[in-house]
C-alpha positions as CSV (number, residue, x, y, z in Angstrom):
1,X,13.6,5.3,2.6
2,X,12.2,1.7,3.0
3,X,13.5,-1.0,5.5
4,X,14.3,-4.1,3.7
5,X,11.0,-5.9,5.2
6,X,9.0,-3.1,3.1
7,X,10.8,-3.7,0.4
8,X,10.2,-6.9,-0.1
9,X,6.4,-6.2,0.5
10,X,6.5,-3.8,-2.6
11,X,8.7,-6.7,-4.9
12,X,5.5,-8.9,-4.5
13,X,3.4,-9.0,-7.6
14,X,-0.1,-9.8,-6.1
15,X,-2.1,-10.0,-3.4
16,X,-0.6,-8.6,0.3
17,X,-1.4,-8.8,3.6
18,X,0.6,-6.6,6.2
19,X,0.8,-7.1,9.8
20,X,3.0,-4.9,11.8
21,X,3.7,-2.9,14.3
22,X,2.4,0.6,15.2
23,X,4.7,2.9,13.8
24,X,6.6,0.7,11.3
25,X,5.3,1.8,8.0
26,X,2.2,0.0,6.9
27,X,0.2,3.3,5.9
28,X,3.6,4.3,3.6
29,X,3.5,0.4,2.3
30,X,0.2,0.0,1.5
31,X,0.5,3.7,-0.7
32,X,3.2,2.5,-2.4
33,X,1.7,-0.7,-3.5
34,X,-1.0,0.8,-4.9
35,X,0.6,3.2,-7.2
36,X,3.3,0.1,-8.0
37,X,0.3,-1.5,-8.8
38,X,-1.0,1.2,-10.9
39,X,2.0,2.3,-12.8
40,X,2.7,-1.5,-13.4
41,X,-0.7,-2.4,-15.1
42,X,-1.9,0.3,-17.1
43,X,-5.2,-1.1,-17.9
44,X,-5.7,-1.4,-13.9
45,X,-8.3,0.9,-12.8
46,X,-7.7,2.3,-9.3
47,X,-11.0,0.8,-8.7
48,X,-9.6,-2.2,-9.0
49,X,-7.7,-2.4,-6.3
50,X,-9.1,-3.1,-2.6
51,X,-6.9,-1.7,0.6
52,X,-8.1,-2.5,3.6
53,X,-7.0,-0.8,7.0
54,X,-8.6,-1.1,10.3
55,X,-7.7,2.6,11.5
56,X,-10.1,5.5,10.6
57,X,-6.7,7.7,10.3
58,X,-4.9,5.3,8.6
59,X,-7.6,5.0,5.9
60,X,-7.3,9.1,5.8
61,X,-3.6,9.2,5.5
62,X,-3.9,6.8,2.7
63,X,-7.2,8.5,0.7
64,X,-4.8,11.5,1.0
65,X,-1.3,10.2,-0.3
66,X,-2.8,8.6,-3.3
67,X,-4.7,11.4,-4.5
C-alpha cells in the first residue's frame, strides 16, 4: 500500500525527482514508476528510461523488482 506522498509521485507524467527519508519508500517508488511508465507508453523501451539512485543496494533491489 502507498502513502498519499507516493501516490502522488506515481500520478506525475514525466520526469521525478525523489528525496526522502531512509525507510520511506523511494526504492518501491522509483519501481513503480518505471513499470507506470512502461505499461503507459508502449513504444517506450525500458532503455529509455534513466533511474538514478545513490545506494549500491538500492540500485540492487530495484535491478531485481523490475526484472
Amino acid at each position: 500500500m502507498l502513502t498519499p506522498a507516493q501516490e502522488q509521485v506515481l500520478a506525475r507524467a514525466s520526469h521525478t525527482v525523489i528525496i526522502a527519508n531512509a525507510g520511506s519508500g523511494k526504492t518501491r517508488v522509483l519501481v513503480e514508476q518505471y513499470i507506470k511508465f512502461l505499461l503507459d507508453n508502449h513504444s517506450l523501451s525500458p532503455r529509455e528510461i534513466v533511474t538514478i539512485t545513490f545506494s549500491e543496494q538500492s540500485a540492487r533491489d530495484i535491478k531485481k523488482k523490475i526484472r
